[in-house]
Each structure stands twice: as structure tokens, then as C-alpha cells.
C-alpha positions as CSV (number, residue, x, y, z in Angstrom):
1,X,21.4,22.1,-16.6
2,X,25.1,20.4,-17.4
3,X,25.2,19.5,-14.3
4,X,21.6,17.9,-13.6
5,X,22.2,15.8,-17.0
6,X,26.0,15.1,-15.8
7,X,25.8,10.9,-16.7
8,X,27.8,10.0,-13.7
9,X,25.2,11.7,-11.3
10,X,22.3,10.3,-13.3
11,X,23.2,6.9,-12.9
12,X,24.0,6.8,-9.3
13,X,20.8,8.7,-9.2
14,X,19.1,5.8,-10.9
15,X,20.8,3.1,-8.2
16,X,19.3,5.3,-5.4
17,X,15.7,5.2,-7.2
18,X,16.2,1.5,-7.8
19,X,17.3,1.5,-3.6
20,X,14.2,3.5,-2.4
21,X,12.0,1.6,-4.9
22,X,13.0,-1.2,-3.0
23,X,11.7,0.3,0.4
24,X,8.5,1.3,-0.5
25,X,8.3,-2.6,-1.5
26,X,9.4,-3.7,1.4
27,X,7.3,-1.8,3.9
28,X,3.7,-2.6,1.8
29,X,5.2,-6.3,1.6
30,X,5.3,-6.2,5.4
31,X,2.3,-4.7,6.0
32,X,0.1,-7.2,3.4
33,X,1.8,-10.0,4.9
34,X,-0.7,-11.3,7.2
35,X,-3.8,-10.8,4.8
36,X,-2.3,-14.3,3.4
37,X,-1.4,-16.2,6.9
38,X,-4.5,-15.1,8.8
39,X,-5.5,-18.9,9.2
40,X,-2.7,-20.0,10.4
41,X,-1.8,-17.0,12.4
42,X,-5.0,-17.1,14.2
43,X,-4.6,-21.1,14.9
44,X,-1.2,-20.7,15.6
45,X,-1.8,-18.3,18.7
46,X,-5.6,-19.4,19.5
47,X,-7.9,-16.1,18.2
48,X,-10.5,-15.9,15.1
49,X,-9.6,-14.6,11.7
50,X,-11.7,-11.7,12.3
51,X,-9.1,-10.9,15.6
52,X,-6.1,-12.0,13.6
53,X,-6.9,-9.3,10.9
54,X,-6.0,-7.0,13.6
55,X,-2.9,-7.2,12.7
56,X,-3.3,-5.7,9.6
57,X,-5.6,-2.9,11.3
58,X,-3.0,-2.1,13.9
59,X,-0.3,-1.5,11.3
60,X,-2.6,0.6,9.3
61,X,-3.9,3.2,12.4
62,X,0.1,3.6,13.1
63,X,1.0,3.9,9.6
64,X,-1.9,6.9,9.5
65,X,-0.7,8.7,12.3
66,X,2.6,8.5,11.9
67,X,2.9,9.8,8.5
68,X,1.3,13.5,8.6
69,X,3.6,13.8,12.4
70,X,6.8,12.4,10.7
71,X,6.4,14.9,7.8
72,X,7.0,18.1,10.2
73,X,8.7,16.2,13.0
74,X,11.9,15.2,10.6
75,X,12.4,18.8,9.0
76,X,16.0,19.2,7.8
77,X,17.0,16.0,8.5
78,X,19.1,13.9,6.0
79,X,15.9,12.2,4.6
80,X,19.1,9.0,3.9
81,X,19.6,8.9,7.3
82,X,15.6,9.1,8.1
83,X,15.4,6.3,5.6
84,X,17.9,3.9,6.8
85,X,16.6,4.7,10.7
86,X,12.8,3.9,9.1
87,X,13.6,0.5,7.5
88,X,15.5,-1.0,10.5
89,X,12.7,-0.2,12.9
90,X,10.7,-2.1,10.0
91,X,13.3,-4.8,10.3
92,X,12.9,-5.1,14.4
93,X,9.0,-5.1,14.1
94,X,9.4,-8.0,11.4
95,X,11.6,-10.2,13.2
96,X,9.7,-9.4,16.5
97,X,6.4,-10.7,14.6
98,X,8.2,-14.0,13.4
99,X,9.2,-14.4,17.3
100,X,6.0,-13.4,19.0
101,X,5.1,-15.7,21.6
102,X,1.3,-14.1,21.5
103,X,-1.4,-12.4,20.1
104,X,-0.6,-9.5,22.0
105,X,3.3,-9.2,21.1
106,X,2.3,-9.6,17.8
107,X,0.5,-6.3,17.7
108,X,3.2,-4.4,19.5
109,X,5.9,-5.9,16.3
110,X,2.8,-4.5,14.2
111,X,2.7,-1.4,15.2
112,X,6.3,-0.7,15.3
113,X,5.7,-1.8,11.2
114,X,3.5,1.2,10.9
115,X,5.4,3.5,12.1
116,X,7.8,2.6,9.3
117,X,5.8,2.3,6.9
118,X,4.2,5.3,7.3
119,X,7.5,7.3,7.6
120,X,9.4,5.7,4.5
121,X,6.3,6.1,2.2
122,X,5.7,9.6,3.2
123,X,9.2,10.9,2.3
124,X,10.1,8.4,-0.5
125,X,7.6,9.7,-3.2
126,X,8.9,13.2,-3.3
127,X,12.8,11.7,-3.9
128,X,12.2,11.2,-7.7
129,X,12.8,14.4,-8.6
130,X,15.8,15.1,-6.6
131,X,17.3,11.9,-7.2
132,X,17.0,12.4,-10.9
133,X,16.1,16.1,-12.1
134,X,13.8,16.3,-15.2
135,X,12.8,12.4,-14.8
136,X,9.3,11.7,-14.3
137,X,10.0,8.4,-14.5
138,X,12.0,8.0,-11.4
139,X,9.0,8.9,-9.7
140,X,7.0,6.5,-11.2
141,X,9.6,3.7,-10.3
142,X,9.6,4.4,-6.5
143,X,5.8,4.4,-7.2
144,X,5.9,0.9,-8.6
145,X,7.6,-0.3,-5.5
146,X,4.5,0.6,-3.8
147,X,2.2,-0.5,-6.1
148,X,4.1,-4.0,-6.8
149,X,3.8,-4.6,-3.1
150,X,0.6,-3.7,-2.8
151,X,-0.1,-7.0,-5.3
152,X,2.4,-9.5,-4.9
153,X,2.9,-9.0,-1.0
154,X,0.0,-11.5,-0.1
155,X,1.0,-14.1,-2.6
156,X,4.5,-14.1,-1.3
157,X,3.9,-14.1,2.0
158,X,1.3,-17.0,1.2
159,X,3.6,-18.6,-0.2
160,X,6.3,-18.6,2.1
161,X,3.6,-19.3,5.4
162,X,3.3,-22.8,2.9
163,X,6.2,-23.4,2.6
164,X,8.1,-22.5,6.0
165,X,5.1,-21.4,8.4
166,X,4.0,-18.2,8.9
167,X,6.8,-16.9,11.1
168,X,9.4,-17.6,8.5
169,X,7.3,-15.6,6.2
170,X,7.7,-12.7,8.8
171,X,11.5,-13.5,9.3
172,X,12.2,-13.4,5.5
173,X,10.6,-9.9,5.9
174,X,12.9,-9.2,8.9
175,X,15.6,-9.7,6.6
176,X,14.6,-8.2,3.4
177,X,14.6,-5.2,5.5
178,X,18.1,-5.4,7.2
179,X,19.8,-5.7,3.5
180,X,17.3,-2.8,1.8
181,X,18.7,-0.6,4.8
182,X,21.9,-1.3,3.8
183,X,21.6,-0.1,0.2
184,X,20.3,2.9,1.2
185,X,23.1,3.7,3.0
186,X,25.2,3.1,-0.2
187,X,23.3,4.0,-2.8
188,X,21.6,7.3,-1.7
189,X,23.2,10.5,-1.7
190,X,22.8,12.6,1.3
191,X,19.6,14.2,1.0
192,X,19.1,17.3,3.5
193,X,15.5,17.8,4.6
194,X,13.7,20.8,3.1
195,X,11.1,22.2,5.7
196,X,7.4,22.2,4.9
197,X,4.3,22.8,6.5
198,X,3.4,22.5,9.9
199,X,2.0,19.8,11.1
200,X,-1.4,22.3,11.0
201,X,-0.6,23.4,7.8
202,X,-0.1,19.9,6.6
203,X,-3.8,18.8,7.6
204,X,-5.0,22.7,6.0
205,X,-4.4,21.1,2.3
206,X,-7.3,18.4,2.9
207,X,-9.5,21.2,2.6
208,X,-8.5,22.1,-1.3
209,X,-11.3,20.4,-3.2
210,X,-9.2,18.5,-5.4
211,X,-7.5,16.9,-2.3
212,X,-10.7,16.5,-0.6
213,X,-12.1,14.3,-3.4
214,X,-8.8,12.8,-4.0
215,X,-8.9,11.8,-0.3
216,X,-12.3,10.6,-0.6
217,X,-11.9,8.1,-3.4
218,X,-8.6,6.4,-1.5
219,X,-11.0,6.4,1.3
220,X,-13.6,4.4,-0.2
221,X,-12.0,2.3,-2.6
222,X,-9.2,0.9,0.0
223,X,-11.6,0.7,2.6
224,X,-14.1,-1.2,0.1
225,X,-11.0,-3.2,-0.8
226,X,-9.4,-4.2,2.7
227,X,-13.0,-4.9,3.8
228,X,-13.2,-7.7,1.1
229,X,-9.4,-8.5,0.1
230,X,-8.2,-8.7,3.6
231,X,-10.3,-12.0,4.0
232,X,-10.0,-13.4,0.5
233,X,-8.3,-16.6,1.9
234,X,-11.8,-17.6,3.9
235,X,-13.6,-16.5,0.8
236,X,-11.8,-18.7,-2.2
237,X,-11.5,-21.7,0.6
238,X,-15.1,-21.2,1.5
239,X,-17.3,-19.7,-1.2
240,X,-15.2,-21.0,-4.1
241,X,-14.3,-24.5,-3.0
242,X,-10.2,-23.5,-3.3
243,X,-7.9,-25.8,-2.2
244,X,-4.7,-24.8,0.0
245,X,-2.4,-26.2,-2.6
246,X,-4.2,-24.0,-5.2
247,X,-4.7,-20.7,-3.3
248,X,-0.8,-19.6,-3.5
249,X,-0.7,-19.9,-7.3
250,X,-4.3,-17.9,-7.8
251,X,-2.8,-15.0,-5.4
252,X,0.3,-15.1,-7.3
253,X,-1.9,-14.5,-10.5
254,X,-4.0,-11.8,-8.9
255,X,-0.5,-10.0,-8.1
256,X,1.0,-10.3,-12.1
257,X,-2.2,-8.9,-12.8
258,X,-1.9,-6.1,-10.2
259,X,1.8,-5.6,-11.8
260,X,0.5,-5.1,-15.3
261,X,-2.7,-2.8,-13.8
262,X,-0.2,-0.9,-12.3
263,X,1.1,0.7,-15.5
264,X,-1.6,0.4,-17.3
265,X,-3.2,2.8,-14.8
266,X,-0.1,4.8,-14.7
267,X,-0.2,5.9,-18.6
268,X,-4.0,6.4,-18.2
269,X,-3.8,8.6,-15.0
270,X,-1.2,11.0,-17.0
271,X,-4.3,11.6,-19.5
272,X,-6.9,11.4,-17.0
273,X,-6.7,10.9,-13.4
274,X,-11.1,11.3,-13.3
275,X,-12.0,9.0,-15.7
276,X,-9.3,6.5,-15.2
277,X,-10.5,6.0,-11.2
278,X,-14.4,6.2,-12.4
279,X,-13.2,3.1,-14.6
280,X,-11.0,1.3,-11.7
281,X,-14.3,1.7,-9.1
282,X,-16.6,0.4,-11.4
283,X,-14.3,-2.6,-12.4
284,X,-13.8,-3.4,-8.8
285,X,-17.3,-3.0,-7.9
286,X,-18.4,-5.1,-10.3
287,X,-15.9,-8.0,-9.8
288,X,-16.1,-8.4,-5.7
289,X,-20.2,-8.5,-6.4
290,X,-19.7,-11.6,-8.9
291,X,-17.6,-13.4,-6.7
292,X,-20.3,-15.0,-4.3
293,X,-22.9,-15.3,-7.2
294,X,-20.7,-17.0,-9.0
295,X,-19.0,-19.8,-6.7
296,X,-16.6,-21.7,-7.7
297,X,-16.4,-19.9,-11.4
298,X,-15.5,-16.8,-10.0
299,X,-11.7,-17.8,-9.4
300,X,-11.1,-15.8,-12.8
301,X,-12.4,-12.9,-11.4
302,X,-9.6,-12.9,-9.1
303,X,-7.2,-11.4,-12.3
304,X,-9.7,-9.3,-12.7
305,X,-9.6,-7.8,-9.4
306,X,-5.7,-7.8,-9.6
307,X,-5.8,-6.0,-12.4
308,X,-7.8,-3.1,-11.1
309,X,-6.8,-2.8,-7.9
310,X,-3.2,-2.7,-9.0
311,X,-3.9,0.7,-10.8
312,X,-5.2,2.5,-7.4
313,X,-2.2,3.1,-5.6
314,X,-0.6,4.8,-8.8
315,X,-4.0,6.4,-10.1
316,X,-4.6,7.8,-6.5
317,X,-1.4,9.2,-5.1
318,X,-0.6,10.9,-8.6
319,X,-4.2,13.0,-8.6
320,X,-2.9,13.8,-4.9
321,X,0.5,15.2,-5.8
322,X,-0.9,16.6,-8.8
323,X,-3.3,18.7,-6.7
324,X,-0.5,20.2,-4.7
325,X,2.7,20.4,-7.0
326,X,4.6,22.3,-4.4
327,X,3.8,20.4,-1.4
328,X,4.5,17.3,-2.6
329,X,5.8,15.5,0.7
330,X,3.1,17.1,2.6
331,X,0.6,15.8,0.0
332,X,2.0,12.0,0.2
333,X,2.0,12.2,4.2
334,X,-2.0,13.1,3.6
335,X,-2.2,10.3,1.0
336,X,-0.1,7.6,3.2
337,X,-2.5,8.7,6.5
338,X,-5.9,8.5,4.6
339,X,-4.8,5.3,2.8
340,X,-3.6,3.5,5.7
341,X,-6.3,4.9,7.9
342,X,-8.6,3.1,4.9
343,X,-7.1,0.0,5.2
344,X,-7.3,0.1,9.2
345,X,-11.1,0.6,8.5
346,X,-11.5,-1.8,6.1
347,X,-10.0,-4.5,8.0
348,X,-11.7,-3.8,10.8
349,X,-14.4,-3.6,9.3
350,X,-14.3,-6.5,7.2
351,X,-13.4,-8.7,10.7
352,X,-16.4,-7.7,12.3
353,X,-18.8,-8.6,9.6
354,X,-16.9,-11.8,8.5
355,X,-17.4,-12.9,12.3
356,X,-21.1,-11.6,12.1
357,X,-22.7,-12.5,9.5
358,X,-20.1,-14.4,7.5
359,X,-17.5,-14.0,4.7
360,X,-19.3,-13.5,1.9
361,X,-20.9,-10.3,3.2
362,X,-17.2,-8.5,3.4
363,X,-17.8,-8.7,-0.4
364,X,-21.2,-7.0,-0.7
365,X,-19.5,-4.0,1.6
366,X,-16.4,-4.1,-0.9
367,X,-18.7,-3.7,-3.7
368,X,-20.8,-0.5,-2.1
369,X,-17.8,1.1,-1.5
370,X,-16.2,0.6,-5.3
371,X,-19.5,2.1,-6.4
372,X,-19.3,5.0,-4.1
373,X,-15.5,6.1,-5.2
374,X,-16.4,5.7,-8.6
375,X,-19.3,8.0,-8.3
376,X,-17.1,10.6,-6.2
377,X,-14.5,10.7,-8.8
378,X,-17.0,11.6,-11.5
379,X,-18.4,14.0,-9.6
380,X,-16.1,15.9,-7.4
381,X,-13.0,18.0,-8.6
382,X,-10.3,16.5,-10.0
383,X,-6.9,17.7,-11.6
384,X,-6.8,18.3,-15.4
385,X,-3.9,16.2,-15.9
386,X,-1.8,13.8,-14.0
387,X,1.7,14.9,-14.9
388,X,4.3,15.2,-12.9
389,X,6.8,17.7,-13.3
């Protein structure tokens, strides 16, 4: 015990939380980037905004599959090295993106962002506790990358697609990537692998009924979300009469309010991980269905919906490693495939109905969906307590 609480160790242990909270922000930054540049994206190279959410839905299918097979695939392997090899492929798929001469090339960069994505989420929220033995918190700090990215990627990459196009907003990515790869070089200790499950054995904890539920409500709610959120641009332009100039500063307030949902979520999901995701999927539910009622008066729902969706990445992937406390990486490569599976769906989903039958029905799907996690999480099992020890 002298030696986990030796001060020197903990604080370089801190730097390399700090370093891998970093990457989880990075990689869910570059995969929300294009839900903010799908117009000009999608002008810029000649397709719809229902085909330039593709690029979101391509990232998302990788991301998936790539998670559960990395899990296995990477078994003793220095999970630093892994890391540092993850975020440069990020870094190529980024820089590729801000180059892409088409549509086409665009989706290749994408998918090479899945597949790190996928990999660095999947191993990162099991290094808390080795990083920093007897600290829940250094969990919940690589968690925050996650969930911080989750909110403020689309109003940073809006803003930057303002300000310098869209492809700088993929370069800056590029970047951001090249010098998080380098602190986790630095900063990390090495970090041998330490074998799991199968890949078979890996996709035989789905079946335990608290990961089956917990499955099923990231399922619905980040389907119902992506469905709607992916195409929230065309919504506030079109149903709510927001200007361009305006739409940056409203995404940048849904993503503060994401930021304080975030823990707000994560110290009700350590007393309750069952009622506080009932409360999240009613709260979303009921905010996406206002929003075309409402018209140009629902802009302040838009905090509203930043403020619960912020709490799902949290709420969800701690009921998931809760459920399996000693399978944790083979629980997050579950939770990273379902949830990027979910968004795939969702904005593929979303795309097809937005060119159907319009934007505003993307919202009425979003809604359903909140409803039906919300109702799943009330019903199905659910672990007692979110603490993670």
C-alpha cells in the first residue's frame, strides 16, 4: 500500500490521467466534427446533408467493429504504445479529411478515425485504476474527456468551419492529435497488456441482463440522439429562424451545459445508475419534441438538451463497468461498439428521413427513442450502485 500511495508515482500518475483524458477528447472531438460543417461539407464537395452525414455514420460502423476486435487482438501489448500507435492513425485520418479532394476520400480519412477511436476509448477507461490505485476519480477524469467531447466537439468544430472553413477545422484536429500522441509517450508509464476474453468471450457478456439493458438504453438514447442532434444545424437554421452568426455561440452553450450535465450525472449515477437514466430519457424526450412546436422559442431548449445529453456518456458506461467489475476493458469495448454502432444508426437514420420527409421529423424519431430508453431503464435490470472500485 506504501508504495501505491508513494506521492512521486501518484503524481506522474495524475499527468498520465490528465494525458489519456486528453485522448478520449480528441478522438470524440474528431468524430463530432462534421455534425457542425455538414452544410458546408456537403456544398463544398457537391452531395446533400443527408449524404454528408455519412461521414459521421462511417466513423461510427468502424469505431463499432473495431473496438470488441482490438480488445482481444492487442493482448499483452504495452497499452502506451497501443495508445500512441491509435492517436496517430487518428492524426492521418484527420489531416487526410482536411485534404480530401472528394466525397469518397473523405470517407476512407473517416474511417481510418474510427478505427481510432474505437481502439483508444476501448482501452482508455480501464487505465484509471492502474494509473492511480485507490482513485476513483481518475477514472472519472478520462471519462470527462469523453463526455466533454461529446458536447463541445460540435461547437468547436463549428466554430472553427466559421472561421477558417471546414478543412481547417479537420486540420486543427490533425494536429491536436499529433501533440496528444506525443504526451502520451511522455507522460504514460509503460502499461503491459493484461489478456481478457476472447473475442467470443467478449460478445458472451451482452448476454448478462444488467449489460443487456445497459446496452439497450445506449442503444436507444444515442440512436434517438444522433438521429436528431446530427442535423441540428438544418433544424435551428430552418425551424428556428437561427442565423449563421448566431448558431456557433448557441452550440457553444449547449456544450457548457453538456460540461455541467456531465457531473451532475456522474454524482447521481454513483447513487443510482436506474433512476438517473429514467430521468436523462425523459428530459431528452421531452425537449427534442418541443423544439418544432415551439419555433423560434425553442433556442433555450437547446441548454436543456446539453444538459441532459451530457450526463449519458458518464451515466451509461459507468452502469456498464459496474455490471462487469472484472472485465472492465472487455465491458468498455461492448460499450464503445454498441455506442458507436448507435450513432452510425442514428445518423443514418436521421439522413434518410431529413431527405424524406424533412428535418423536423429527425426530432419526432429522437423523441420516441428517449422515451423508449427511459422506459427500458426503469424496467430492465440495473446495478445497485454505480461505484467504481
Amino acid at each position: 500500500m506504501a508504495e501505491l500511495m508513494d506521492p512521486h508515482r501518484m503524481r506522474s500518475g495524475w499527468f498520465g490521467v490528465a494525458a489519456t483524458a486528453a485522448a478520449t477528447f480528441t478522438v470524440v472531438t474528431s468524430e463530432m466534427l462534421p455534425v457542425g460543417l455538414l452544410t458546408p461539407v456537403g456544398a463544398a464537395l457537391a452531395v446533400s446533408e443527408g449524404v454528408a452525414g455519412l461521414t459521421l455514420t462511417v466513423t461510427g460502423l468502424v469505431a463499432a467493429v473495431s473496438a470488441p476486435l482490438l480488445t482481444p487482438v492487442l493482448g499483452r501489448l504495452d497499452r502506451r504504445l497501443a495508445l500512441v500507435a491509435l492517436v496517430l492513425l487518428l492524426a492521418v485520418g484527420n489531416l487526410a479529411s482536411a485534404w480530401a479532394p472528394g466525397f469518397g476520400v473523405l470517407v476512407v480519412a473517416r474511417a481510418l478515425v474510427g478505427v481510432g477511436m474505437g481502439g483508444v476509448w476501448a482501452i482508455a477507461a480501464g487505465l484509471g485504476a492502474r494509473l492511480v490505485p485507490g482513485r476513483p476519480a481518475a477514472t472519472a477524469v478520462i471519462f470527462s474527456g469523453i463526455a466533454v467531447a461529446s458536447v463541445l466537439g460540435v461547437p468547436l468544430g463549428t466554430y472553427l468551419g466559421e472561421l477558417a472553413g471546414w478543412r481547417a477545422a479537420f486540420a486543427v484536429a490533425g494536429g491536436l492529435a499529433v501533440v496528444v500522441a506525443l504526451a502520451l509517450a511522455v507522460l504514460l508509464p509503460r502499461l503491459p497488456g493484461e489478456p481478457g476474453p476472447r473475442l467470443g468471450g467478449v460478445l458472451r457478456l451482452a448476454a448478462e441482463r444488467r449489460v443487456a439493458t445497459g446496452l439497450a438504453v445506449v442503444a436507444l438514447l444515442v440512436t434517438g440522439h444522433f438521429a436528431a442532434y446530427t442535423y441540428v444545424r438544418p433544424v435551428l437554421e430552418q425551424v428556428s429562424g437561427v442565423s449563421p452568426a448566431l448558431l456557433g455561440t448557441l452550440l457553444l452553450g449547449y456544450g457548457l451545459a453538456g460540461v455541467v450535465g456531465n457531473f451532475v450525472a456522474g454524482w447521481a449515477v454513483a447513487r443510482s445508475p436506474r433512476w438517473t437514466l429514467v430521468v436523462l430519457g425523459g428530459v431528452l424526450a421531452g425537449t427534442v419534441l418541443l423544439i418544432p412546436l415551439l419555433g423560434a422559442a425553442a433556442v433555450g431548449l437547446l441548454l436543456v438538451w446539453g444538459l441532459a445529453y451530457g450526463g449519458v456518456s458518464v451515466s451509461t458506461q459507468t452502469w456498464l463497468l459496474a455490471s462487469v467489475p472484472r472485465a472492465r476493458e472487455a465491458g468498455s469495448a461492448l460499450f464503445v461498439g454498441v455506442f458507436n454502432a448507435a450513432i452510425a444508426a442514428g445518423a443514418l437514420a436521421g439522413g434518410r428521413i431529413a431527405d424524406a420527409l424533412g428535418v423536423t421529423a429527425v426530432l419526432w424519431l429522437g423523441g420516441a427513442l428517449a422515451i423508449a430508453a427511459a422506459v427500458v431503464a426503469g424496467l430492465g435490470r440495473a446495478p445497485e450502485s454505480g461505484v467504481l472500485r
